[in-house]
Backbone as JSON, one array per atom type, in Angstrom:
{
  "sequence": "XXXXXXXXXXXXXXXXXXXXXXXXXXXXXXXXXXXXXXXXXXXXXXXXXXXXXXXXXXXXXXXXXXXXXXXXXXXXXXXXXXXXXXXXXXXXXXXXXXXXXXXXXXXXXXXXXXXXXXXXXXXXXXXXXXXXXXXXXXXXXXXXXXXXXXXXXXXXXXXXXXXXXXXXXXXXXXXXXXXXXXXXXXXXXXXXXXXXXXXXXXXXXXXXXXXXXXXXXXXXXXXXXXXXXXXXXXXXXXXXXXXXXX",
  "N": [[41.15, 0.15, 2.22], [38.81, -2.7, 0.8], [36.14, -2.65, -1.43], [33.83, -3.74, -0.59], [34.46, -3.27, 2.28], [34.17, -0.73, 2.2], [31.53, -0.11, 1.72], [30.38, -1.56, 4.05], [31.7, 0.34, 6.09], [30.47, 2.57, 5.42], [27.42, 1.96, 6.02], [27.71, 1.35, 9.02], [28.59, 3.9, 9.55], [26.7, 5.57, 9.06], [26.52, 6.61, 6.77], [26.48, 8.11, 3.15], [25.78, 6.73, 0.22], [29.06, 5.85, -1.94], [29.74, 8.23, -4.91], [30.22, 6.36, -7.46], [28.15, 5.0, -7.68], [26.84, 6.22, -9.52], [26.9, 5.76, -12.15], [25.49, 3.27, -12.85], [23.0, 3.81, -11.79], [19.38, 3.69, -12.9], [16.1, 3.74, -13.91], [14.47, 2.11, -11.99], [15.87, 1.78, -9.68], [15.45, 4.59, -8.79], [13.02, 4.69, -7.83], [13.3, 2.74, -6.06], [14.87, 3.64, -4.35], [13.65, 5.97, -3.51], [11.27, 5.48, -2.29], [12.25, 3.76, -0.12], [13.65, 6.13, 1.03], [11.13, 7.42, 2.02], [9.9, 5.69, 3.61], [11.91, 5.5, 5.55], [11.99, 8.28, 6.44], [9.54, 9.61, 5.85], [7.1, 10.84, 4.07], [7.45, 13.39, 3.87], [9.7, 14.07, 3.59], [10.77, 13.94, 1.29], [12.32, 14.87, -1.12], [13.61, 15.85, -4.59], [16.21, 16.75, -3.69], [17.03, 15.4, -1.31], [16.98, 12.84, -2.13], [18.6, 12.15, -4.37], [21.12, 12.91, -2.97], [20.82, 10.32, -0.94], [21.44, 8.32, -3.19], [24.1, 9.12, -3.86], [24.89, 11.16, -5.73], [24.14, 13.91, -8.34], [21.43, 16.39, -7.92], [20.69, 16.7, -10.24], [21.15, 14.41, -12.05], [19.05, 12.51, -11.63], [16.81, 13.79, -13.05], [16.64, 12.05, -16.15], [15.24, 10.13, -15.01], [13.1, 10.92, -13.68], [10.69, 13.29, -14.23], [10.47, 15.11, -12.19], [9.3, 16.13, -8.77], [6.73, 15.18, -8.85], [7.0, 13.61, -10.65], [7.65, 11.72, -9.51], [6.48, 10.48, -7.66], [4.58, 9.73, -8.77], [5.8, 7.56, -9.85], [6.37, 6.15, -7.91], [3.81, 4.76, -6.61], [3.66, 2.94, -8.82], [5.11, 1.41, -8.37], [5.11, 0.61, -5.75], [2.44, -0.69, -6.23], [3.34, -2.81, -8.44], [5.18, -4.4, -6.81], [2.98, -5.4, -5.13], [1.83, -7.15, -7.15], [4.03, -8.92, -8.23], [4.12, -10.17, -5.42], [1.63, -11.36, -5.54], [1.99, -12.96, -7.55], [0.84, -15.9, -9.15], [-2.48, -16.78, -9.8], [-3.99, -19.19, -7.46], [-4.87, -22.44, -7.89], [-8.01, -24.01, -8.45], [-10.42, -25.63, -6.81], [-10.48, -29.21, -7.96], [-9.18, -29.09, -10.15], [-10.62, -26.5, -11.73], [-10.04, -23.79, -12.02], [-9.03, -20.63, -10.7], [-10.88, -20.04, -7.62], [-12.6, -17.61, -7.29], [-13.35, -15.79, -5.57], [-12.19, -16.5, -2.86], [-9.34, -15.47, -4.33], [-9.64, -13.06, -4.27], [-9.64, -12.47, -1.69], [-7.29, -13.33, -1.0], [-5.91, -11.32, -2.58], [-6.31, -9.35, -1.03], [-5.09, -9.7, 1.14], [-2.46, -9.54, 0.43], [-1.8, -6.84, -0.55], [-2.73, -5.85, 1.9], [0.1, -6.48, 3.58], [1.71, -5.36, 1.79], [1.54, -2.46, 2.52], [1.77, -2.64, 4.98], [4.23, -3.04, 5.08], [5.21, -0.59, 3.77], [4.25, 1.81, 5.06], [4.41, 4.41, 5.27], [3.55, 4.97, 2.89], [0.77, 4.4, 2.14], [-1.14, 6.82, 1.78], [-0.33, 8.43, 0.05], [-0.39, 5.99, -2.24], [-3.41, 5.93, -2.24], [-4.52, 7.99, -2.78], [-2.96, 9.22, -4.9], [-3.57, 8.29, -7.34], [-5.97, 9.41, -8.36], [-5.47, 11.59, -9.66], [-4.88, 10.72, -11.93], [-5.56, 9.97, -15.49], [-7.79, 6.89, -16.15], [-6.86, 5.75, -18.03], [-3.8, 6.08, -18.23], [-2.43, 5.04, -16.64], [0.18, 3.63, -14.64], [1.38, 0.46, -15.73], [1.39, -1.76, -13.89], [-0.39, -1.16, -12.28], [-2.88, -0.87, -14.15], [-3.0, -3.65, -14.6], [-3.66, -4.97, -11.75], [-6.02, -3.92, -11.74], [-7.22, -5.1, -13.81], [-6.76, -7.57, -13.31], [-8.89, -8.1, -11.26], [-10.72, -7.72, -12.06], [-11.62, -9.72, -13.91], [-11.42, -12.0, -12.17], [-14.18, -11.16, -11.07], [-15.58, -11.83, -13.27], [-15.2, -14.27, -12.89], [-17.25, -15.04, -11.15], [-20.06, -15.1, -12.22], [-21.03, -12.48, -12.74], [-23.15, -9.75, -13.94], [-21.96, -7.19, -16.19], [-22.92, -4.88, -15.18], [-23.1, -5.26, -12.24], [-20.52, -6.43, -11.77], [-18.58, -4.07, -12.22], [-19.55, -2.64, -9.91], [-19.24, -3.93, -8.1], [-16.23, -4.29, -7.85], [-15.65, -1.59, -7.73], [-16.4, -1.57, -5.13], [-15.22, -3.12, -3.59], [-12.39, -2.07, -4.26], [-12.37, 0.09, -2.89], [-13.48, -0.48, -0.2], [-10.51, -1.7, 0.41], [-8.51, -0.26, 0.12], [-9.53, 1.85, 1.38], [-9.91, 1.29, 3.78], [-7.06, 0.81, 4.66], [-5.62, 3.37, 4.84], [-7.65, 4.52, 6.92], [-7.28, 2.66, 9.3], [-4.79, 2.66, 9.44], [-4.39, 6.0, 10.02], [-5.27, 6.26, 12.19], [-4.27, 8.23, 15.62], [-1.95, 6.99, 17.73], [-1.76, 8.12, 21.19], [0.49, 7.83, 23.11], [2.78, 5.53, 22.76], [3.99, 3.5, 24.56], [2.36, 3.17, 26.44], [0.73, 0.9, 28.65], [-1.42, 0.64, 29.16], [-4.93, 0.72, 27.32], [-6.81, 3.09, 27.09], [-5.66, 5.27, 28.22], [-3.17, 4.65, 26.38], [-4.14, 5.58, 23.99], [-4.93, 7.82, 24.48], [-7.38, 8.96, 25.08], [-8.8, 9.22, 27.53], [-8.37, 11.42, 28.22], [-10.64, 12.51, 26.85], [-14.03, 14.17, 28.17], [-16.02, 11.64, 30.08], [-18.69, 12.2, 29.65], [-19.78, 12.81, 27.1], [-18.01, 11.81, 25.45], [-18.82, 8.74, 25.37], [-18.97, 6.46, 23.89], [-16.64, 6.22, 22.19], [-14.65, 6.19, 24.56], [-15.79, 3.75, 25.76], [-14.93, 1.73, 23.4], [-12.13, 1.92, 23.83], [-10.01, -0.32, 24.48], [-10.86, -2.32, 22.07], [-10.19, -0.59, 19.98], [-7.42, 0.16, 20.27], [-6.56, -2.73, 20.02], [-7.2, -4.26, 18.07], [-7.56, -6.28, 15.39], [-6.3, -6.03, 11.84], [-6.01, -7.43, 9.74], [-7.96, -9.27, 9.9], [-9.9, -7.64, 10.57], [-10.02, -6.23, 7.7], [-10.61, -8.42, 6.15], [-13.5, -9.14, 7.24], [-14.76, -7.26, 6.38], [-14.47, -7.49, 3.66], [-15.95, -9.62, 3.15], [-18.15, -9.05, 3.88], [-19.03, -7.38, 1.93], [-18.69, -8.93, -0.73], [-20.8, -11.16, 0.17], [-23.19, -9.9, -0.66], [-23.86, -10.07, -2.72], [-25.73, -11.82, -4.46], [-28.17, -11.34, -5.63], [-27.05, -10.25, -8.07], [-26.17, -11.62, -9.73], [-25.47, -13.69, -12.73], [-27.85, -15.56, -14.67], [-26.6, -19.13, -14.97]],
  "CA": [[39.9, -0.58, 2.52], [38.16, -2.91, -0.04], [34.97, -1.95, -1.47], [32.69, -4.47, 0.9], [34.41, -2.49, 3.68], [33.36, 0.69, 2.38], [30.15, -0.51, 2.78], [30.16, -1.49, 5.65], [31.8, 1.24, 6.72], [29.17, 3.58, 5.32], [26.5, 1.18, 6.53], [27.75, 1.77, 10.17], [28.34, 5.27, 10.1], [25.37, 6.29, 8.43], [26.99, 7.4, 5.35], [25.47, 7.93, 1.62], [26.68, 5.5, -0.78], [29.53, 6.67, -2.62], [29.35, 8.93, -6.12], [30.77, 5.72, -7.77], [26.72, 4.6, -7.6], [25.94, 7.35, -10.62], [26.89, 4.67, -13.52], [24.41, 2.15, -12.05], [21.64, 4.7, -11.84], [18.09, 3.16, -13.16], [14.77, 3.71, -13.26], [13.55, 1.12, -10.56], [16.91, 2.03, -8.59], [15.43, 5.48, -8.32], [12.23, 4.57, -7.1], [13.73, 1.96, -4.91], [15.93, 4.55, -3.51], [12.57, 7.08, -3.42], [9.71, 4.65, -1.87], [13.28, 3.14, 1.03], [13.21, 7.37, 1.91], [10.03, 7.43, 2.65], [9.81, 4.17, 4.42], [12.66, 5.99, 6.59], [11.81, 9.69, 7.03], [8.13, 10.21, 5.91], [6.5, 11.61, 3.06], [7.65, 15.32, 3.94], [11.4, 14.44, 3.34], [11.23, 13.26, 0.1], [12.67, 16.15, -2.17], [14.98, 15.62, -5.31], [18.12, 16.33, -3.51], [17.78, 14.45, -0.23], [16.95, 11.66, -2.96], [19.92, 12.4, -4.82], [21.73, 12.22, -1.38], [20.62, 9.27, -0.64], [21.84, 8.34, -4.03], [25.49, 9.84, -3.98], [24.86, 11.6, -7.19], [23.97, 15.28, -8.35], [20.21, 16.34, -8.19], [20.32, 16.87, -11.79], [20.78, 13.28, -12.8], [17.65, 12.14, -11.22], [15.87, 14.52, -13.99], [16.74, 11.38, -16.44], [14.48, 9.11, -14.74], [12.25, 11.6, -13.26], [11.32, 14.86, -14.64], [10.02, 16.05, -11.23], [8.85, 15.17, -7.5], [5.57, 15.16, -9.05], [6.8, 12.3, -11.72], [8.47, 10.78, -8.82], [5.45, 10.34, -6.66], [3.82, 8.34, -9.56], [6.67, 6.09, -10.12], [6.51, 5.45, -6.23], [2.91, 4.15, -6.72], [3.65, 2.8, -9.54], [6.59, 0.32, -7.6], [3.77, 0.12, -5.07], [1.35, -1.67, -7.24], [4.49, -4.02, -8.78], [5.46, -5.04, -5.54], [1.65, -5.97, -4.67], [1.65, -7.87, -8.68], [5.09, -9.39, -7.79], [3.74, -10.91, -4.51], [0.17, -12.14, -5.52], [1.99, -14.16, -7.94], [-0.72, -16.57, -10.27], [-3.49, -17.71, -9.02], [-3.6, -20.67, -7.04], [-5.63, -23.36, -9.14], [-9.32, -24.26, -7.63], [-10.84, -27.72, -6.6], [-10.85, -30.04, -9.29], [-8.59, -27.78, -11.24], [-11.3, -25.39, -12.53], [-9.51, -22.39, -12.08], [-8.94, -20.23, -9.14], [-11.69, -19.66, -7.53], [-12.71, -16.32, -7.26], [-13.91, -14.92, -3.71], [-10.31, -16.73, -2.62], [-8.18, -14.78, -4.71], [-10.28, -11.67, -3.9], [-9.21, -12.43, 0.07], [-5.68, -13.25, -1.39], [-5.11, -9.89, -2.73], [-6.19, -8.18, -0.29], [-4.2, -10.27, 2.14], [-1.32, -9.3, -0.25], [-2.26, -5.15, -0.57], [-2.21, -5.38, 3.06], [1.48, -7.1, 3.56], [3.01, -4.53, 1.12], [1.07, -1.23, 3.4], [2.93, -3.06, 6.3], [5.97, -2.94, 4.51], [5.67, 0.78, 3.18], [2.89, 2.24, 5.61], [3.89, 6.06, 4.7], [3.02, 5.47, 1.18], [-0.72, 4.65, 2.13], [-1.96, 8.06, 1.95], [0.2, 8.11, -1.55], [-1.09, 4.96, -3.07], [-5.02, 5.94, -2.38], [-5.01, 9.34, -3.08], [-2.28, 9.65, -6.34], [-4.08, 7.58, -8.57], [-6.9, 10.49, -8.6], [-5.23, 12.91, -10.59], [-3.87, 10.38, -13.24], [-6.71, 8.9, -15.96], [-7.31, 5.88, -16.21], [-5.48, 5.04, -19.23], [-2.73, 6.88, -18.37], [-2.05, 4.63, -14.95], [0.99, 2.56, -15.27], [1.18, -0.52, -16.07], [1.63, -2.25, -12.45], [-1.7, -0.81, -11.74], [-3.71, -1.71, -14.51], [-2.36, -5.22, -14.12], [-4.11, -5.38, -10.55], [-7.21, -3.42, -11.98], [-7.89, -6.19, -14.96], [-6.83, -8.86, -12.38], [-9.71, -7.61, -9.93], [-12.11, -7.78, -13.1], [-11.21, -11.04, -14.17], [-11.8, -12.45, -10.87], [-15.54, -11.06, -11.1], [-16.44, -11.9, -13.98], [-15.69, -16.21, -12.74], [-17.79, -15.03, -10.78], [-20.78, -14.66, -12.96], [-21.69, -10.89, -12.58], [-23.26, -9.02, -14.85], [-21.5, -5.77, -16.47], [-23.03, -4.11, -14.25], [-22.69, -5.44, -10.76], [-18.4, -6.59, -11.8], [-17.99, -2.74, -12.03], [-20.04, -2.2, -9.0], [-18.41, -4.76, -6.77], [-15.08, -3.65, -8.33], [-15.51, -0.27, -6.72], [-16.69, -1.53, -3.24], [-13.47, -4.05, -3.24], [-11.33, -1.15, -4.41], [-12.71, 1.58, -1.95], [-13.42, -1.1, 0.84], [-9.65, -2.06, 0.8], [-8.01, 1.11, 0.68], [-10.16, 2.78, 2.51], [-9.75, 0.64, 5.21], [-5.67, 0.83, 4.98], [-5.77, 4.41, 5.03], [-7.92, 5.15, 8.05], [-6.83, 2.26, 10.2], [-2.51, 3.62, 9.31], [-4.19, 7.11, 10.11], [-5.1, 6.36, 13.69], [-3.14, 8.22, 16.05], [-1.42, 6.59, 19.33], [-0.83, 8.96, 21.67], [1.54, 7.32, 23.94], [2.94, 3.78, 22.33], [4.45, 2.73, 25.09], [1.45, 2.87, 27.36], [0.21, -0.79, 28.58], [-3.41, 0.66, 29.2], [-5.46, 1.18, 26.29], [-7.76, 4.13, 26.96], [-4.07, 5.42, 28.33], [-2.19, 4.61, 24.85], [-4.54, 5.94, 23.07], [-5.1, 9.41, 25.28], [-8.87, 8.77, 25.29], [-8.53, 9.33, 29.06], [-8.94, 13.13, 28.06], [-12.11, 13.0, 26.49], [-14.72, 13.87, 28.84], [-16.7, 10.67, 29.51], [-20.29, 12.57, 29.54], [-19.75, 13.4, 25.87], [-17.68, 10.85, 24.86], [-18.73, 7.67, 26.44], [-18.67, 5.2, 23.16], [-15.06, 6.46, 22.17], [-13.93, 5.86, 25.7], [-16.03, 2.19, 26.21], [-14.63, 1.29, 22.83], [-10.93, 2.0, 23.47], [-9.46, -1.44, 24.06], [-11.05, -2.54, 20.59], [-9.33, 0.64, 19.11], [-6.05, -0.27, 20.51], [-5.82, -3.56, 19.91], [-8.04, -4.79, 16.82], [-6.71, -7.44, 14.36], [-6.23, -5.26, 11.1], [-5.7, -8.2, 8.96], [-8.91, -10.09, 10.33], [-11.32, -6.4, 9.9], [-9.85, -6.13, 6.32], [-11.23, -9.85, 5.76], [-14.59, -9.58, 7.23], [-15.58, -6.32, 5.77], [-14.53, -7.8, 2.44], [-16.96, -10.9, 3.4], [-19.37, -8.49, 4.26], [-19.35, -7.1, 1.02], [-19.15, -10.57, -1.08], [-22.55, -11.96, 0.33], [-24.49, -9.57, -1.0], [-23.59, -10.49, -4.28], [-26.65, -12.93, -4.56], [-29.31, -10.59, -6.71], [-26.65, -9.35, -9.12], [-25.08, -12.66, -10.59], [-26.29, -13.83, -13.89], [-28.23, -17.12, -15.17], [-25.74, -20.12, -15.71]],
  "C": [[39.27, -1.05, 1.21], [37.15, -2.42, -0.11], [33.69, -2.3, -0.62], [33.4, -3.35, 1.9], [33.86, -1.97, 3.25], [32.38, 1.17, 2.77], [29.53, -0.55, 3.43], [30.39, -0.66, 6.62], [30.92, 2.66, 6.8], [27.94, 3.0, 6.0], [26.51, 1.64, 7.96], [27.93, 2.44, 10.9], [27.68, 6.04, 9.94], [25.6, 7.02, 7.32], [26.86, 7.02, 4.06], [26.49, 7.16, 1.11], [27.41, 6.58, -1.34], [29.05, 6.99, -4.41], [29.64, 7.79, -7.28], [29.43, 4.45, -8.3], [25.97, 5.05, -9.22], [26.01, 6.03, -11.92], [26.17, 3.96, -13.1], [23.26, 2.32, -11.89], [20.71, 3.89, -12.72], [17.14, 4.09, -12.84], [13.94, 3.34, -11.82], [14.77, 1.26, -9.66], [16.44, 3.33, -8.14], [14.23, 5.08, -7.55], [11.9, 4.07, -5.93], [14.12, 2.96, -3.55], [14.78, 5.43, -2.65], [11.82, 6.43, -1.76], [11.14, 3.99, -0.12], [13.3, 5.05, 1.71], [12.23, 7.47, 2.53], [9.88, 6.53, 3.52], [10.4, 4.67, 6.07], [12.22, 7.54, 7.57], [10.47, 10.31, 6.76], [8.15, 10.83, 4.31], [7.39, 13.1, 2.45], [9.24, 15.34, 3.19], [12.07, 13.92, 2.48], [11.15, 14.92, -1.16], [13.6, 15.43, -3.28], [16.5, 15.34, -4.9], [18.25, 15.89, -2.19], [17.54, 13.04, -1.19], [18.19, 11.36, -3.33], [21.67, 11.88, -3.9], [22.48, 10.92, -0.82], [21.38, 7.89, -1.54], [23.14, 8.28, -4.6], [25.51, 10.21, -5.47], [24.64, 12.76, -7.19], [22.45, 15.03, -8.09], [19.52, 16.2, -9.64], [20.29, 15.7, -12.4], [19.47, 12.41, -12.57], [16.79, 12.63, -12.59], [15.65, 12.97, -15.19], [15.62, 10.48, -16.44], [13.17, 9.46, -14.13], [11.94, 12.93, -13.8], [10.72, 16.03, -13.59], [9.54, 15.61, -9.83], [7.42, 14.76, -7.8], [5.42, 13.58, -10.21], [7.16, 11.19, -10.67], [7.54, 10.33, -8.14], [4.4, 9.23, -7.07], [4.44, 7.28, -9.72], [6.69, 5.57, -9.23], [4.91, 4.25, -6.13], [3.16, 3.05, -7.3], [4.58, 1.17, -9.12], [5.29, -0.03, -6.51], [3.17, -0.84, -5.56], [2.13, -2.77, -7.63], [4.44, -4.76, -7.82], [4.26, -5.97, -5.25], [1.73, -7.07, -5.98], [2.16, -8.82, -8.35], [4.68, -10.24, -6.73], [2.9, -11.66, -4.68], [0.9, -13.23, -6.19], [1.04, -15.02, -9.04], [-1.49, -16.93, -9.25], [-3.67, -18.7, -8.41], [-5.15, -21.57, -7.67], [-6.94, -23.66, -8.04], [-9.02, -25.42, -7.32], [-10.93, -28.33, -8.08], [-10.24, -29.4, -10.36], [-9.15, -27.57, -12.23], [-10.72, -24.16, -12.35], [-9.17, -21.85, -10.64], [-10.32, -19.93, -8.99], [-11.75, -18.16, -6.89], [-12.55, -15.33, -6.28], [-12.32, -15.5, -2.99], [-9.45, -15.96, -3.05], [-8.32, -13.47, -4.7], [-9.29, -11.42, -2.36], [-7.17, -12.42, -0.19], [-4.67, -11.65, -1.44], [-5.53, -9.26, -1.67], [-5.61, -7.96, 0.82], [-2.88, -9.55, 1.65], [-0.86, -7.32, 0.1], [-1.81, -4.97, 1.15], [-1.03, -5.55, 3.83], [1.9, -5.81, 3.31], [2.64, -3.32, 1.36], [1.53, -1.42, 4.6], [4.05, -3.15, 6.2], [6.46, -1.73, 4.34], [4.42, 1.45, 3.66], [2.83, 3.65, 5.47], [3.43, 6.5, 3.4], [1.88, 5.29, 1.44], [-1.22, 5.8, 1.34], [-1.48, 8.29, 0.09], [-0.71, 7.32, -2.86], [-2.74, 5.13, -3.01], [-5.19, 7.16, -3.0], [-4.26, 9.87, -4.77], [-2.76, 9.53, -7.35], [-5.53, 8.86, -9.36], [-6.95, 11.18, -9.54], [-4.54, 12.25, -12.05], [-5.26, 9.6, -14.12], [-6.37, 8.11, -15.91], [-6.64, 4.86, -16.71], [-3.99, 5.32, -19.29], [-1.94, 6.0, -17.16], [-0.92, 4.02, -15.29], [0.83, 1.61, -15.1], [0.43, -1.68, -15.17], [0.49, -2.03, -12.55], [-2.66, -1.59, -12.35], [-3.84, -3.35, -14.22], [-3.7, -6.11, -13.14], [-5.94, -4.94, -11.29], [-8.06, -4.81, -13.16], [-7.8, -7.73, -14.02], [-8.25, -8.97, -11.6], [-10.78, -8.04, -10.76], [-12.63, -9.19, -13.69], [-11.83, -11.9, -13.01], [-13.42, -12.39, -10.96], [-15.99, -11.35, -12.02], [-16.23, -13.93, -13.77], [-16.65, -16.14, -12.07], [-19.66, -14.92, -11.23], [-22.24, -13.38, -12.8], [-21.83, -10.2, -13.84], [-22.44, -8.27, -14.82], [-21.32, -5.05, -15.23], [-22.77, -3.84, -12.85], [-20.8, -5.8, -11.3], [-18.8, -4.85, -11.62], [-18.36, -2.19, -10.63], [-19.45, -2.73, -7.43], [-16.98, -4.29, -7.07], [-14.7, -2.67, -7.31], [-15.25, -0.59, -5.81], [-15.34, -1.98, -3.26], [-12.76, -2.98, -2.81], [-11.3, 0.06, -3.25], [-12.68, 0.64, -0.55], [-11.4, -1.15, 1.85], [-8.48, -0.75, 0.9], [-8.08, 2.03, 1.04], [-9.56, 2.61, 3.98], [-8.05, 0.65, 6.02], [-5.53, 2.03, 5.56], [-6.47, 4.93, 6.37], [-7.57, 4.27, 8.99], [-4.99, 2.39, 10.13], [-3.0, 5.22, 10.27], [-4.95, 7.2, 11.8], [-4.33, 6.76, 14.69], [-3.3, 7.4, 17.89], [-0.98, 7.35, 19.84], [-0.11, 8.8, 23.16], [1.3, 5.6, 23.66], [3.49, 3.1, 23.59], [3.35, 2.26, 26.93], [0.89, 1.5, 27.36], [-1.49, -0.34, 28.37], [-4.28, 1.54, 27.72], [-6.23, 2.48, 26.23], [-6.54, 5.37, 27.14], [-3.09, 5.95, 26.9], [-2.92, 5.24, 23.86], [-5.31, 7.67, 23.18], [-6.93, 9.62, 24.91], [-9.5, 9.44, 26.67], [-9.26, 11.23, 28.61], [-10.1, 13.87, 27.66], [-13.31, 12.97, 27.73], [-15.65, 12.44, 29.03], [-18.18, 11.32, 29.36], [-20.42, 12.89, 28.26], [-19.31, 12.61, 24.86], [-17.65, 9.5, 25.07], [-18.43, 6.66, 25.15], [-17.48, 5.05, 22.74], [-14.79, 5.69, 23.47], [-14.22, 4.27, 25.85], [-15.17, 1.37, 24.85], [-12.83, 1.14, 22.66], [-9.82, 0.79, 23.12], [-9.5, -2.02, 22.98], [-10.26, -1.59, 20.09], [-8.04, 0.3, 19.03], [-5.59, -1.51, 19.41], [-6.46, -4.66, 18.96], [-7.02, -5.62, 16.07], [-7.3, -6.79, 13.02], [-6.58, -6.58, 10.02], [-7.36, -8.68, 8.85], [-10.42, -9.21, 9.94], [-11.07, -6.62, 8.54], [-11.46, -7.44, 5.77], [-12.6, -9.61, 6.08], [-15.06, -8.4, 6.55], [-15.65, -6.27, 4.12], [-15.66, -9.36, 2.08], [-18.32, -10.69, 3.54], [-20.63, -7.81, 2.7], [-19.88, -7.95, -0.08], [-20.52, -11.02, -1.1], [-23.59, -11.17, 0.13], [-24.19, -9.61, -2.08], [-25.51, -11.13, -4.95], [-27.43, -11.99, -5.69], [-29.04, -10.31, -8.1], [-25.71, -10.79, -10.26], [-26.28, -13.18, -12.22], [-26.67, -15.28, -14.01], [-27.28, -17.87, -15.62], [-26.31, -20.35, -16.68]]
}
């Protein structure tokens, strides 16, 4: 069998790439490999050696590129954030080509952020919460990237110091806030047509829980994309007090 079969033949019997992978090994091949586990089996079932596994290699060569599940967890972000960089792309040029305009490329990214949490929705909880324990000089690169992009943006906007850092936040907390608790919704029965149903609401008493229960259809069946947007629109228009004298 040529090596495309093999492939294919691993491909369609569910079998790890062969050991023949180890010379080829990378950096961004491990994380690839890392952040495509997770994607598949969850958070929980990302260890060194189902990585490795996954991999067709020892556990020990991973060390190389990782020196732990704890380095690995940052480099997963870390590909996170790229990916999001990678997609936004440049700016798209304003009217009258003055620049991009600002509040646009605000909605852009966050159009973008939310694409690549629909692409890799078990890293959420990852990508909001990792960044915590790492300073901020210490972030990698990818990150800052998005963080000086975000700043940039506010300051065409002409915000003082004070309000850019302040709107900064909201953006930053608005938008992955919002990923995070609308991913961490549970359905408890997907294949139910009826919403109060699919979403086992049904069980809550209604004398106790009547706004849960009247609100279920919204719960169900909300446009994620469309909340993101207005609660970042919401935020935006109160800008007005904090901008500075042209």
């Amino acid at each position: 069998m040529d090596r495309e079969g093999e492939r294919s033949s691993a491909a369609r019997g569910g079998e790890r790439a062969p050991s023949s992978r180890r010379a080829r090994l990378t950096r961004s091949r491990v994380l690839d490999a890392a952040v495509a586990l997770v994607d598949r089996d969850g958070l929980a079932a990302l260890t060194m050696r189902n990585l490795a596994t996954d991999l067709g290699v020892e556990p020990m060569a991973l060390y190389r590129y990782a020196s732990g599940k704890q380095a690995l967890l940052d480099g997963m972000v870390e590909a996170f954030c790229a990916e999001v960089y990678e997609r936004l792309g440049p700016p798209a040029e304003g009217a009258g080509g003055t620049g991009p305009d600002w509040r646009a490329e605000l909605h852009r990214l966050a159009e973008v952020f939310h694409a690549v949490a629909d692409a890799h929705p078990q890293m959420v909880p990852l990508v909001v919460t990792r960044p915590l324990d790492v300073p901020l000089a210490r972030r990698p690169p990818a990150m800052l990237r998005l963080n000086e992009h975000v700043l940039a943006l506010l300051d065409r906007a002409g915000l003082d110091d004070r309000a850019t850092l302040r709107l900064y936040r909201a953006v930053g907390g608005w938008v992955l806030g919002y990923l995070l608790v609308d991913r961490r919704q549970v359905v408890d029965n997907p294949d139910e047509p009826e919403p109060l149903l699919r979403l086992g609401l049904h069980r809550l008493p209604i004398s106790e829980y009547p706004r849960l229960r009247a609100l279920a259809r919204l719960l169900a069946d909300h446009d994620p994309a469309e909340e993101l947007a207005a609660g970042l629109d919401a935020l935006l228009d109160g800008l007005g007090d904090h901008r500075t004298d042209d």
